[in-house]
C-alpha positions as CSV (number, residue, x, y, z in Angstrom):
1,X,56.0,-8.7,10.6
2,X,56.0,-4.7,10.2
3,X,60.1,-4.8,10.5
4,X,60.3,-7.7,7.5
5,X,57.0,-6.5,5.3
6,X,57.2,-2.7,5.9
7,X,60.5,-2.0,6.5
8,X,62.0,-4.9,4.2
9,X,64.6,-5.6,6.9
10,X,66.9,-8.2,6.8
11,X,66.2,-11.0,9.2
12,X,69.9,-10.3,11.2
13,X,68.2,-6.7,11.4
14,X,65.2,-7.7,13.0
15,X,67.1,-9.7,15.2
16,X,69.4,-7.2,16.5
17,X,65.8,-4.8,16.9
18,X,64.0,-7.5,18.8
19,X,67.3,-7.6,20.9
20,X,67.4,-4.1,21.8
21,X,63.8,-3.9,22.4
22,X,64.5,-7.1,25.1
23,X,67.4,-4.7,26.4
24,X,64.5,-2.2,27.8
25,X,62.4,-5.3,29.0
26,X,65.0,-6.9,31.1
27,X,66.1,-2.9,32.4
28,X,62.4,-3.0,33.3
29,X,62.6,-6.5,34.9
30,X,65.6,-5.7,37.0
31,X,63.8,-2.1,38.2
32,X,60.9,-4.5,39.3
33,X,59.0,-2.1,36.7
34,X,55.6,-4.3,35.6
35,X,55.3,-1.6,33.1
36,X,54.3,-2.3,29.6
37,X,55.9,-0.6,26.4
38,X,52.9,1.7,26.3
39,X,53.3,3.5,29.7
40,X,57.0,4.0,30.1
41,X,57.8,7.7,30.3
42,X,60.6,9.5,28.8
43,X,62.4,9.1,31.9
44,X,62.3,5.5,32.1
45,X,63.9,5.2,28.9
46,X,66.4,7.9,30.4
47,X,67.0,5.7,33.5
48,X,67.6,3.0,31.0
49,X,70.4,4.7,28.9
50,X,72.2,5.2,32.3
51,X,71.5,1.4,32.7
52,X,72.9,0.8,29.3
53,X,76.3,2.7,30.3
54,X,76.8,1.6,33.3
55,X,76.9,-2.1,32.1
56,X,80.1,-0.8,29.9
57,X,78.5,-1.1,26.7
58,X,80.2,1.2,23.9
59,X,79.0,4.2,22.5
60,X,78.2,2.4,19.4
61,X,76.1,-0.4,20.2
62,X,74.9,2.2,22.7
63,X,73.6,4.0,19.8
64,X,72.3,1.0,17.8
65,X,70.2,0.3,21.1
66,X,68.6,3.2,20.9
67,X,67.8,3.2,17.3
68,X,66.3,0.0,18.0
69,X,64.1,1.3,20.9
70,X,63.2,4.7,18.6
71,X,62.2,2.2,16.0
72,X,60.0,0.4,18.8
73,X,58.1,3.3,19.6
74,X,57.9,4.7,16.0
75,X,55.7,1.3,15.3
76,X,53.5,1.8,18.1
77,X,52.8,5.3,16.9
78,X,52.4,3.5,13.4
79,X,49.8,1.4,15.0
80,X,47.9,3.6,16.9
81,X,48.8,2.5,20.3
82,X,50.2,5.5,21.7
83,X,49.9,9.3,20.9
84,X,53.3,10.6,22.0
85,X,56.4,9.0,21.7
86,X,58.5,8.8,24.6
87,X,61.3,7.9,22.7
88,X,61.7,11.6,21.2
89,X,64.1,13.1,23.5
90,X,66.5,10.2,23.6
91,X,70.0,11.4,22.6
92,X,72.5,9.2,20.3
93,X,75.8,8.9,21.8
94,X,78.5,10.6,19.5
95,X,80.3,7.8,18.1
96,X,82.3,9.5,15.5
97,X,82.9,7.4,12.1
98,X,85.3,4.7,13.3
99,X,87.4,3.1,10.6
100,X,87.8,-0.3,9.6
101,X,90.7,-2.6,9.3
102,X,92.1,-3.3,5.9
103,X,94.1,-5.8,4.4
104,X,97.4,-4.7,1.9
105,X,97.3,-6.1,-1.7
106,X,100.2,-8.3,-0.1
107,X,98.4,-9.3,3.0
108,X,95.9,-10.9,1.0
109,X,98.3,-13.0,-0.9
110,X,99.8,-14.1,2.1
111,X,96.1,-15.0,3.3
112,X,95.0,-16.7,0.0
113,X,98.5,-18.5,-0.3
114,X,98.0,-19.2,3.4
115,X,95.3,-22.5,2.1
116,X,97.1,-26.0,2.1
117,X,95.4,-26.7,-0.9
118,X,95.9,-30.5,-0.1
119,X,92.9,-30.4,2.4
120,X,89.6,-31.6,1.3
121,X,87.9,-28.5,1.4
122,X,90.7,-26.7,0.1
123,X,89.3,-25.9,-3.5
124,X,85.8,-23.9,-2.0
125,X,87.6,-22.4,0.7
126,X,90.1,-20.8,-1.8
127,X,86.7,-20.2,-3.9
128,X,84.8,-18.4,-0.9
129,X,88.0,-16.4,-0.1
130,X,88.7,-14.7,-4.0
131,X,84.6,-14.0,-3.9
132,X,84.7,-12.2,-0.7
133,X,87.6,-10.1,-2.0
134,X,87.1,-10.3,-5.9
135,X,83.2,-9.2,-5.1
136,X,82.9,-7.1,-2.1
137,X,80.5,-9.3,-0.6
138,X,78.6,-9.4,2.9
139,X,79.1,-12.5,4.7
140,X,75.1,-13.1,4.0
141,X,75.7,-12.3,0.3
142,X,77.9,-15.1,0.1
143,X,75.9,-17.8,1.9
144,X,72.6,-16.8,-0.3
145,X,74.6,-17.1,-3.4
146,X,73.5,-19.3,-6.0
147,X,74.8,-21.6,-9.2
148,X,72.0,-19.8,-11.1
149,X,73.3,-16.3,-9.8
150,X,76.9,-16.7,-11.7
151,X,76.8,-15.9,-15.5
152,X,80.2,-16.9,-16.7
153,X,80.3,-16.0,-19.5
154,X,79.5,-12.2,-18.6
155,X,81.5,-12.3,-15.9
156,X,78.8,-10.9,-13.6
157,X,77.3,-12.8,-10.4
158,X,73.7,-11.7,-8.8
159,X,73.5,-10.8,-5.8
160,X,71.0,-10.6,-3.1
161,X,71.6,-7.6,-0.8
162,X,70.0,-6.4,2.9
163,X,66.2,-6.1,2.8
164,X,66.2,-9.3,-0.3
165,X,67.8,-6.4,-2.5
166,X,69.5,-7.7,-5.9
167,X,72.0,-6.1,-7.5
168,X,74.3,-7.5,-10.6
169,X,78.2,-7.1,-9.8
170,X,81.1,-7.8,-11.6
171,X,83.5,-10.8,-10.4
172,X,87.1,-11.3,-10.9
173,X,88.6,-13.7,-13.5
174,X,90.2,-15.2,-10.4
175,X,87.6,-15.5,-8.3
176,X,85.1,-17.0,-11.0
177,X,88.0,-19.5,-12.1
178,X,88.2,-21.1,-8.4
179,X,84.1,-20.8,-7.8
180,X,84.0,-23.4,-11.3
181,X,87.2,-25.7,-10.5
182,X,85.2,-25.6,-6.9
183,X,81.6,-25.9,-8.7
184,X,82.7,-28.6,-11.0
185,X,85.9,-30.5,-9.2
186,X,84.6,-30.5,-5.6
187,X,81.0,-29.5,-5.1
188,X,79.6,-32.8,-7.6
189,X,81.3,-35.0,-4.9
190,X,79.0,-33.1,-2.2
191,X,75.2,-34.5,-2.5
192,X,73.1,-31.7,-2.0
193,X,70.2,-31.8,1.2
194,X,66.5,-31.0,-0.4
195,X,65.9,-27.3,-1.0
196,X,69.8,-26.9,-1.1
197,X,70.6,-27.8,-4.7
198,X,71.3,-24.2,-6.2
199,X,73.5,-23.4,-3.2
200,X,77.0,-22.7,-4.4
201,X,78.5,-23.2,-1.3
202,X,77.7,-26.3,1.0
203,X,79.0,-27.9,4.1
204,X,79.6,-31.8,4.2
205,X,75.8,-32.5,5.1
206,X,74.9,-30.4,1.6
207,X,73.4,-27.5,3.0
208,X,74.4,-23.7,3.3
209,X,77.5,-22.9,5.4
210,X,77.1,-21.2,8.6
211,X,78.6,-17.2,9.3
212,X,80.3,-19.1,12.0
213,X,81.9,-20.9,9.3
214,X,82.9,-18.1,6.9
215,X,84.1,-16.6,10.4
216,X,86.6,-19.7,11.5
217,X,87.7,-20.1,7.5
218,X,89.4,-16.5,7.5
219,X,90.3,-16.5,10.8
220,X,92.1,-20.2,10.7
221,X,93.7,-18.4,7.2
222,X,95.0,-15.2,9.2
223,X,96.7,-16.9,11.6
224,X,98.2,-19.5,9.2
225,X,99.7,-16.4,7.1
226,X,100.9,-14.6,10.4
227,X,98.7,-11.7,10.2
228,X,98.7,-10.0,13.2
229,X,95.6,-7.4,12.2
230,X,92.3,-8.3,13.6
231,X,90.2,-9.2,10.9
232,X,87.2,-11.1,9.8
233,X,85.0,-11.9,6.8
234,X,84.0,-8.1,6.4
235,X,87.7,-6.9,6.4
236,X,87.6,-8.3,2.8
237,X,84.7,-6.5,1.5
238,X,87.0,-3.7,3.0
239,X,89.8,-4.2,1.4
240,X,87.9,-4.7,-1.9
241,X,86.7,-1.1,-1.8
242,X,89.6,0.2,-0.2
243,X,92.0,-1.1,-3.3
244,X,89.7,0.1,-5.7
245,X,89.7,3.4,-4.3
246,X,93.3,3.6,-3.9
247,X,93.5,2.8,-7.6
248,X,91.6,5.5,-8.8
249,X,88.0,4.1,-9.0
250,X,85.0,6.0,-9.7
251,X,83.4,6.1,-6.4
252,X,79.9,5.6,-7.4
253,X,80.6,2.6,-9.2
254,X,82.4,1.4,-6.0
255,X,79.0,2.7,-4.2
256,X,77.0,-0.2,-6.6
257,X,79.2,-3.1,-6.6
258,X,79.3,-2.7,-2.6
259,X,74.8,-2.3,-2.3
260,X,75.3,1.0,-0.7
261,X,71.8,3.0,-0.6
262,X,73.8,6.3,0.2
263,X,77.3,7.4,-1.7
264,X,77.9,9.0,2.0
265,X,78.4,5.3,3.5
266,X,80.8,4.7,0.4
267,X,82.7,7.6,1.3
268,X,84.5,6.2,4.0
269,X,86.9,4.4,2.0
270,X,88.2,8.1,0.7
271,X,89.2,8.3,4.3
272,X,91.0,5.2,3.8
273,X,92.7,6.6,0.6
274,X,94.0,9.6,1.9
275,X,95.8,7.8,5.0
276,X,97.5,5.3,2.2
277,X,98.2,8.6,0.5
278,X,99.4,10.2,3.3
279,X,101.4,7.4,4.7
280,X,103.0,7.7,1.0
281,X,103.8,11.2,1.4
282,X,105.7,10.3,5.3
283,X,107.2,7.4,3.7
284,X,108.7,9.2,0.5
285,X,108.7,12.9,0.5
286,X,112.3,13.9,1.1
287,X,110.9,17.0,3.5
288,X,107.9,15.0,5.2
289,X,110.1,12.6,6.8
C-alpha cells in the first residue's frame, strides 16, 4: 500500500520490489537465518550480495535488487520500525548505461509489411504495431489504452503513463488510420466482456490483451521479416525516439511524447544519434574509410 499510495508506483514496479524483497528472504531461508527484516545487520545484507553474484545474476538486475531492498528498509524507517538502516552501506554495481537495440526506418517496413493481412486479426495487429512505433508507447501504455483516449480529429491520443501518469501525445496519420479501420472494421465484430468496453484493443474473449501477447505479436512479425536483431515490443518505442532524434528533433519534445520525468533518461538516444552519425561518417567520408 505505501509503494502504490505513497510512492504512486506502477503495479509491475511493486511487483518487481516485492520480488527483490523475497530475494533477501529466501537468502535468509537457505542460511537457515530465522531472522526478521528488522534485525538483519549490514553484513547480512553483504553476505546476501555475494549470494546474489554467485547465483550469476547480472550487474544490472544486481543493481535493481538492491534498489528494491534500499527501498525495503527506507519504509521501515518511514514507519518507525527501525532506527538505522542497514541498507546504507550497500554498494550498486557499476552497470554503465547499456544501449538498446534499434530498428532502421527499413527494418520496420519489413516488420509492418511482414503481417499477412489475410489473417483474422490482421487489421489490429497492424493497428497495435504503427501505435507502438507511431507513439512511442510502453507495452502497458498500449494495453490501458482507450476508445475515449483517441481524439481523431486532433490527432492526439491520451495516455496513461508509470505511476497512473497521463500525458497527451501526438499519433501518426498512419497509425491513427489503422487503429479506426481496426476500431470500426474489426473490433464491432468482437463483443466486449463487462468492464472491457472502452478497451481499444481486445483478445477473442473481449477483454485486454496480455504483454505476452504484444510480446509473441512482434516477435512472430520479426521472424516473418527475417530480422535477425533481438527485439521486442520496447525496441519500437526505441526506434520511435531514436528516428526522431536522428531527424533533428527537439529533444525535450522527444522527452514528453516518451513520459520521461528526467531529460537525462531521454538523453540516451543522442548516444544513439551520434553512432548513426558516426557510422555515416565511416561509411562516406573519403578519409574515414
Amino acid at each position: 500500500m505505501y509503494l502504490r499510495l505513497e510512492r504512486s508506483l506502477s503495479e509491475n514496479s511493486i511487483a518487481a520490489y516485492l520480488h527483490d524483497v523475497l530475494k533477501l528472504t529466501e537468502f535468509l531461508d537457505s542460511r537457515g537465518n530465522k531472522k526478521s527484516p528488522l534485525s538483519v545487520s549490514g553484513d547480512d545484507l553483504h553476505e546476501f550480495l555475494g549470494w546474489i553474484h554467485q547465483m550469476g545474476i547480472g550487474e544490472r538486475t544486481q543493481a535493481r535488487i538492491i534498489s528494491g531492498i534500499r527501498a525495503f528498509y527506507h519504509y521501515l524507517l518511514v514507519e518507525d520500525m527501525l532506527e538505522r538502516d542497514p541498507s546504507a552501506s550497500l554498494d550498486l554495481p557499476r552497470t554503465g548505461r547499456k544501449l538498446p537495440e534499434v530498428l532502421t526506418p527499413e527494418e520496420i517496413d519489413r516488420l509492418i509489411g511482414a503481417i499477412d493481412m489475410s489473417q483474422p486479426h490482421a487489421q489490429r495487429n497492424r493497428a497495435i504495431t504503427e501505435t507502438l512505433y507511431g507513439c512511442g508507447l510502453r507495452v502497458s501504455e498500449l494495453l490501458h489504452l482507450k476508445i475515449s483516449d483517441i481524439f481523431e480529429k486532433d490527432e492526439f491520443i491520451r495516455v496513461s503513463g508509470k505511476g497512473n501518469k497521463q500525458r497527451i501525445a501526438p499519433i501518426g496519420r498512419e497509425a491513427l488510420k489503422h487503429i479506426m479501420l481496426y476500431r470500426h472494421n474489426n473490433r464491432t465484430h468482437v463483443k466486449a466482456a463487462q468492464g472491457f468496453e472502452d478497451h481499444l484493443f481486445l483478445n477473442n474473449r473481449g477483454k485486454a490483451l496480455t504483454r505476452v501477447m504484444i510480446f509473441y505479436i512482434i516477435r512472430t512479425l520479426c521472424q516473418a521479416a527475417g530480422i535477425k536483431k533481438k527485439i521486442s515490443p520496447h525496441t519500437l518505442r526505441h526506434s520511435f525516439a531514436t528516428h526522431l532524434v536522428e531527424g533533428g528533433a527537439d529533444l525535450r519534445a522527444v522527452q514528453d511524447m516518451l513520459g520521461h520525468e528526467s531529460i537525462t533518461t531521454t538523453e540516451i538516444y543522442t548516444h544513439l544519434s551520434r553512432e548513426y552519425l558516426r557510422e555515416n561518417l565511416l561509411s562516406y567520408h573519403p578519409r574515414a574509410k
